[in-house]
N, C-alpha and C positions, 0 to 999 in steps of 0.2 A: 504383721497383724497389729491393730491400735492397740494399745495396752485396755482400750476400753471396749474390745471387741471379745465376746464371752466365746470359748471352745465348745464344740460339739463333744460331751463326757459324759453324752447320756449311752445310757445300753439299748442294744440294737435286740428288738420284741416280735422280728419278724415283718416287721411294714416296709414297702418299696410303695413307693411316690414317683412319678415321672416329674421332673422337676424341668419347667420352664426355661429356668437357668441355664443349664447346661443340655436340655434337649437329652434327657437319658433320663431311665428308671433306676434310682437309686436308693440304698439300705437307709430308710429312718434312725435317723440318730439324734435326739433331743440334745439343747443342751443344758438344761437340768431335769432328770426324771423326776420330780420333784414340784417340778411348774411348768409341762408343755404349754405352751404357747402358738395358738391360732387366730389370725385375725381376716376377717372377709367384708371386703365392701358389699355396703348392704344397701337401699335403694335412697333415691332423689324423691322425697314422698312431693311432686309436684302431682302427680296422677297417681289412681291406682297402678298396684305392680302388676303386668301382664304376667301370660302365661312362663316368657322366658325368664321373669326375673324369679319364677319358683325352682326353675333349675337347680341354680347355685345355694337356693337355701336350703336344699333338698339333700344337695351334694355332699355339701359341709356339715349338713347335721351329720348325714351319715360318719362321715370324718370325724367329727365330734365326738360320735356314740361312740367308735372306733379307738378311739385315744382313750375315752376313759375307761372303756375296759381293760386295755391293755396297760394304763398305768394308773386307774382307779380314778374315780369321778373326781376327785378333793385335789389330785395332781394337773389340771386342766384346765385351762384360764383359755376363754371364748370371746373376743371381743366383733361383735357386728354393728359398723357406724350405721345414723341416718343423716343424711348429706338435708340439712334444712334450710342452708344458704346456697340458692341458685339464684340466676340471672328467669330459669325458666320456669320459676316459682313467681318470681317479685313479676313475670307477667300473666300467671294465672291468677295470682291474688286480683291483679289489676282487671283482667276479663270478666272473672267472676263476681266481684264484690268494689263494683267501678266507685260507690257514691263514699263506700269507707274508707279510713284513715288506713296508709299502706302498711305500716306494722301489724297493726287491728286482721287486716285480710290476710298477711302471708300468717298469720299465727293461725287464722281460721283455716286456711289454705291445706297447712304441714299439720295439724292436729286431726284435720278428718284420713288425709291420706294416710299417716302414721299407725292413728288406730286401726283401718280396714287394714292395714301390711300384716298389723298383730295376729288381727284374725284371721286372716289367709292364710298365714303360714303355719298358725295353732292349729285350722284345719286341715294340713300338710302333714301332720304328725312333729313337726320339728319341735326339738326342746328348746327353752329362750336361752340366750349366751349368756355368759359370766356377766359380760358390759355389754350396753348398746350406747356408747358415746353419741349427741348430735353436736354438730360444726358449733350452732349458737353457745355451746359449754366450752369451748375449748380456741377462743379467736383472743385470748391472750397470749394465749401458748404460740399459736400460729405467728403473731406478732413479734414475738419471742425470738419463734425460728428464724422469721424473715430476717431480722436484727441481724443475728449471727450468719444467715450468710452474706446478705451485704459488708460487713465487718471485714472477713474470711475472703471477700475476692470474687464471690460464687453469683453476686446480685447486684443490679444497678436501678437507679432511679430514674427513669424517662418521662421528660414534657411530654404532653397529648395534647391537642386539640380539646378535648372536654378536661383539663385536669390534668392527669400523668399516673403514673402505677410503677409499680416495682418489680423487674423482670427477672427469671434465673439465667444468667450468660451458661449460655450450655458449651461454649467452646473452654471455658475453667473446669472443666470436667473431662479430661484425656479421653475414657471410656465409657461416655454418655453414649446410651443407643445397646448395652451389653444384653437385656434382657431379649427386645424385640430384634436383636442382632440387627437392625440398620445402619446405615453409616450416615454421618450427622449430615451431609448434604440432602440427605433426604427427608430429613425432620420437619415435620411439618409444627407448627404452634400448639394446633389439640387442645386450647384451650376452650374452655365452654363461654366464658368473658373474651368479648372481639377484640381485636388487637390491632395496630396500625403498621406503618410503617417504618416504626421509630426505634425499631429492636436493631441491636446489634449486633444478631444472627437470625434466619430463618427461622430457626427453632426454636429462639428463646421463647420461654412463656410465663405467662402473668402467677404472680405470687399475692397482688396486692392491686386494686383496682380503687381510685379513688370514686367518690360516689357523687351523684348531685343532688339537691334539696330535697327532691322527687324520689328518692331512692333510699333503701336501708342503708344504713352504715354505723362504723363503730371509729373511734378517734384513735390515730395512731400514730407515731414520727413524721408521716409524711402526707398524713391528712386524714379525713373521715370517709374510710372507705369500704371497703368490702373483699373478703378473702377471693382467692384465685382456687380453682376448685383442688388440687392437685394435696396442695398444701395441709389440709384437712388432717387428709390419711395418716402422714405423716406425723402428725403433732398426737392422733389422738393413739397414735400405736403405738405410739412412744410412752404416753401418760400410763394405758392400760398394762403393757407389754413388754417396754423396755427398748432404749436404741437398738438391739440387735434380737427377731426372736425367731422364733420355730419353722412359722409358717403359712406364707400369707395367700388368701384364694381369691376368687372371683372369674369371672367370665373372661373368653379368649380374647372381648373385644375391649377389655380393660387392661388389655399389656402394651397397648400402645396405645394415647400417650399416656392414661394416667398412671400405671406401676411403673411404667420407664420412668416418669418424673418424681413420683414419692421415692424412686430409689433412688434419682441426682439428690434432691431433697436432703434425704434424709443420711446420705451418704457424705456429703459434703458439710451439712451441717454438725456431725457428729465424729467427721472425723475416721469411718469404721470404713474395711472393704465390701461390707456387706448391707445392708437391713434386715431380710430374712433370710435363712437357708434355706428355704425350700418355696419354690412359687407353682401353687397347683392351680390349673386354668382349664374351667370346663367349657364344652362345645355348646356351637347354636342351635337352635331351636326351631325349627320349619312347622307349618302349619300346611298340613295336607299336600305338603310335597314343593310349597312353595316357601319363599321368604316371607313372615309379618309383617304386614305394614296395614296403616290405615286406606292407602288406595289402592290395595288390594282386597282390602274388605274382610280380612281375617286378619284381622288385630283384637285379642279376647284379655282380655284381665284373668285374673286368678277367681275375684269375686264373680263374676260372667257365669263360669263353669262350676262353679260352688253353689249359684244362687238362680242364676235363668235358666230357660230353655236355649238360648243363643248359639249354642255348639251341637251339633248332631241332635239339636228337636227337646234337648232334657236337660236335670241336671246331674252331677257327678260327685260323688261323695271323695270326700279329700284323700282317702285311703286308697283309692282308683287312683287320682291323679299322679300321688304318690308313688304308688308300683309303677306307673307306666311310664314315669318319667326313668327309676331306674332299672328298667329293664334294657336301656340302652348304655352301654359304658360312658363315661362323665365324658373323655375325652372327644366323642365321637359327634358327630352332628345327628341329633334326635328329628323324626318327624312323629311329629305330634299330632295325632290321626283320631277320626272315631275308632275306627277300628282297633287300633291299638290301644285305648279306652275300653273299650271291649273286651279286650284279651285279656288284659290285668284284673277287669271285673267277673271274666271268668276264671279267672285262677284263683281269686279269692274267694268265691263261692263253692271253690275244691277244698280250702284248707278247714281244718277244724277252729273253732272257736282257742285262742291261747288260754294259760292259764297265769299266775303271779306265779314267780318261782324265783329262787337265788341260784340253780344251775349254772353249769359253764353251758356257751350255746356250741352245737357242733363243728367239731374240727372242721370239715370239709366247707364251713360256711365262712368260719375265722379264714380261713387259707386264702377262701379269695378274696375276702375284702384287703387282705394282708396284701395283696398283690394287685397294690395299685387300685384300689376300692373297685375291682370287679365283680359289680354289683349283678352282673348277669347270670354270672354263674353260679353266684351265691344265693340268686332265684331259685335259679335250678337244683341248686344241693336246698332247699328250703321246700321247694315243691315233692321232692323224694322224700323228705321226712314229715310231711304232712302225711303222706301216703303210709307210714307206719304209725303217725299218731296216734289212732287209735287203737291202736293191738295194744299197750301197755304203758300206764303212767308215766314210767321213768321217758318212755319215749314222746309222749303231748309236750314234758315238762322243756324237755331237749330244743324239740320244734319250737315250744317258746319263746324260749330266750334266745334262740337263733331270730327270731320274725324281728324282737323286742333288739337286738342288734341292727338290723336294717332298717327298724320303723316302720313298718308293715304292719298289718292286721292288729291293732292295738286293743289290748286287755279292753272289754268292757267296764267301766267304772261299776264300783260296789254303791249305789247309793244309802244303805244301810248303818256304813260305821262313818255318817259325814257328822263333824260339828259346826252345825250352824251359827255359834254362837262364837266360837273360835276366828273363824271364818269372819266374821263381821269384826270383829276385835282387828285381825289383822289387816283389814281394809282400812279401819278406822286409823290403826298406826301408817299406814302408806298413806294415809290424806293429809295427817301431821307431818311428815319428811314430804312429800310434793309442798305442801304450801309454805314449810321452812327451806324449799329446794334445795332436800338433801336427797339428790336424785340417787345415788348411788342406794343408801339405806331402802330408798319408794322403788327400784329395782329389786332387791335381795327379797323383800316381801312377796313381790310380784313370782320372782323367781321361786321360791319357797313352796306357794301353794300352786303354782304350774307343775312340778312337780309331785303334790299329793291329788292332783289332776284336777285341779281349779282353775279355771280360765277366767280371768278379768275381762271389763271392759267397762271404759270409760265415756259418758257423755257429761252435757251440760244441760242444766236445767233451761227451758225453753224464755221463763219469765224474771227470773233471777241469776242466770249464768252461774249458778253454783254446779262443782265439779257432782257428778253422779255416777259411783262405780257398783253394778249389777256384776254376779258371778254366774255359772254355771260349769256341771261338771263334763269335762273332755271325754268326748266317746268313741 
């Protein structure tokens, strides 16, 4: 092991994780209880997120909730990027907003998609993460990386036809291919940026893309150009998280290529046998028993079913969507039905109203999340103690903080003890850190009153472009 590769010396609290890695359910072991560390690829805001990308945010809060109960909220560092440098951005800017100038569009482009993610997933019940790093923060660093592994053996610089870019040689990596267990002839590029002919290997893939006149770019060693998408993950896990950390998530169809490449990445560039110890990867998402796509005519946003009739004739309060998504275990492939819309909206109409309480929530509900976030069964021990809720306090209070674990049925807000004037105070300081872009401080704020159940949201003045942040409270 590197000498800069940290030991798993955390204590073990009950949690088993099925781990990617090694294709086995294995005993959670932090390695500092002190500072768990989760990181999850969070969406490409070229478009709104559909229905599947509420999955994994749904997932991971749970995980989230999960970690900090069992090692206290203050121990628990959440990072979820938003990928705002794409190829399939710089040509919705382009579709949408043809006659503007193309920074001008992709900035209008990622700011309207970024904000609706916020709100979709606020009305999911999910809590905001420690960090939400975007790519455009962080293409020093990426630059950085790429240095060191070109340096290192690990990257080369290849002519192109428009240019040239800078590739990771996946054959300088003995055990490229460990997580998705393929073997390197099978490697396909997986890159989101097109690539030619000019690699070295099959597999290699782009780290660095130079750009033309017409295109975004940023100035670098080997010219003005644009990150390769893989690269990202890697630099910004690193800044929040550390070269080696706890535990990193996203969807099944993110393990090949992109976590097989943020792990050559970030493996090669640092030195370590590892990145994270633990790789948790949730299942797909069908819609009425088929695959989503747009030529199949059931492709829905998140916004769609929050906000239109477009899904079974109505719309669906985010608390529904929520249950129904975990009513199937994460690993598993969900079909995402009315019916099953249905069913979660009737089993919420069984439970009692929760209440605020600092209780432990019940054993039998801890145990399954403990086991692999078996969120099914954790219904079901949730749906039995509704059923005694009201016989007696102690038992509503229990039910509670059990729901208040999974994210379920959330406390109605108190509007009565709100300071409005507080309130505005703090907004006022988050527009001072946004316009000195001290994002991380314009975060903490943000995070702060999500927490006392205050939901932000951001527009711009229609005739002045001045920022315009409205609250309201999460219900």
């Amino acid at each position: 092991m590197s000498a800069a590769e940290p030991a798993k010396s955390g204590t073990f609290k009950g949690l088993k994780l099925t781990n990617t890695l090694t294709r086995q359910k294995e005993n959670f072991q932090a390695i500092d209880d002190s500072n768990v560390r989760l990181y999850v690829c969070g969406p490409t805001v070229y478009d709104f997120a559909h229905i599947g990308n509420a999955r994994p945010a749904i997932v991971f809060d749970v995980l989230y909730r999960l970690l900090r109960h069992l090692y206290g909220a203050e121990h628990v560092t959440y990072a979820r990027n938003i990928t705002d440098v794409d190829d399939k951005i710089n040509a919705r800017a382009l579709r949408d907003f043809p006659d503007m100038e193309l920074n001008e569009a992709i900035a209008k482009v990622t700011k309207k998609t970024a904000d609706q993610y916020h709100k979709d997933v606020a009305a999911l019940g999910t809590l905001e993460p420690s960090h939400e790093p975007r790519a455009t923060e962080h293409i020093a660093g990426m630059i950085q990386m790429i240095e060191d592994l070109v340096a290192k053996g690990h990257a080369y610089v290849a002519e192109t036809a428009d240019g040239g870019e800078v590739l990771f040689d996946t054959v300088s990596m003995p055990d490229y291919g460990g997580l998705s267990k393929r073997k390197l002839d099978e490697q396909i590029a997986g890159a989101r940026i097109a690539v030619d002919s000019h690699k070295k290997n099959p597999g290699d893939f782009v780290l660095w893309k130079l750009s033309s006149p017409e295109e975004p770019g940023w100035d670098s060693p080997w010219g003005r150009g644009r990150p390769g998408w893989h690269i990202e993950c890697s630099v910004m896990s690193e800044h929040h998280l550390g070269k080696v950390f706890d535990i990193h998530g996203g969807g099944l169809d993110l393990i090949f290529p992109h976590h097989e490449n943020e792990i050559a990445q970030s493996r090669c560039a640092h030195g370590t046998k590892t990145m994270s110890n633990y790789w948790v990867h949730n299942g797909f998402v069908q819609i009425e028993g088929k695959k989503m796509s747009k030529s199949e005519g059931n492709f829905f946003t998140i916004r769609e079913l929050l906000e239109t009739e477009n899904f079974g004739g109505r719309k669906w309060p985010g608390e529904v969507l929520r249950l129904a998504m975990l009513m199937t275990h994460y690993k598993e492939p969900i079909d995402f039905s009315v019916r099953k819309l249905e069913e979660a909206e009737n089993l919420l109409g069984k439970w009692p109203d929760p209440i605020e309480t600092d209780v432990p929530p019940a054993a039998e509900v801890l145990d399954a999340l403990n086991d692999d976030l078996n969120t099914a069964a954790a219904i079901q021990a949730l749906h039995s103690l509704a059923g005694d809720a009201g016989k007696d306090p102690a038992n509503l209070a229990t039910y509670s903080a059990s729901a208040a674990l999974l994210g379920v049925h959330p406390v109605q807000a108190d509007l009565s003890g709100i300071d409005e004037t507080a309130i505005q105070a703090a907004i006022d300081a988050r527009l001072i850190a946004l316009n000195a872009k001290n994002w991380a401080e314009a975060d903490q704020i943000r995070a702060d009153l999500t927490s006392q159940g205050i939901l932000l949201k951001d527009s711009k003045d229609s005739e002045t472009g001045a920022r315009i942040t409205t609250w309201e409270v999460k219900r």
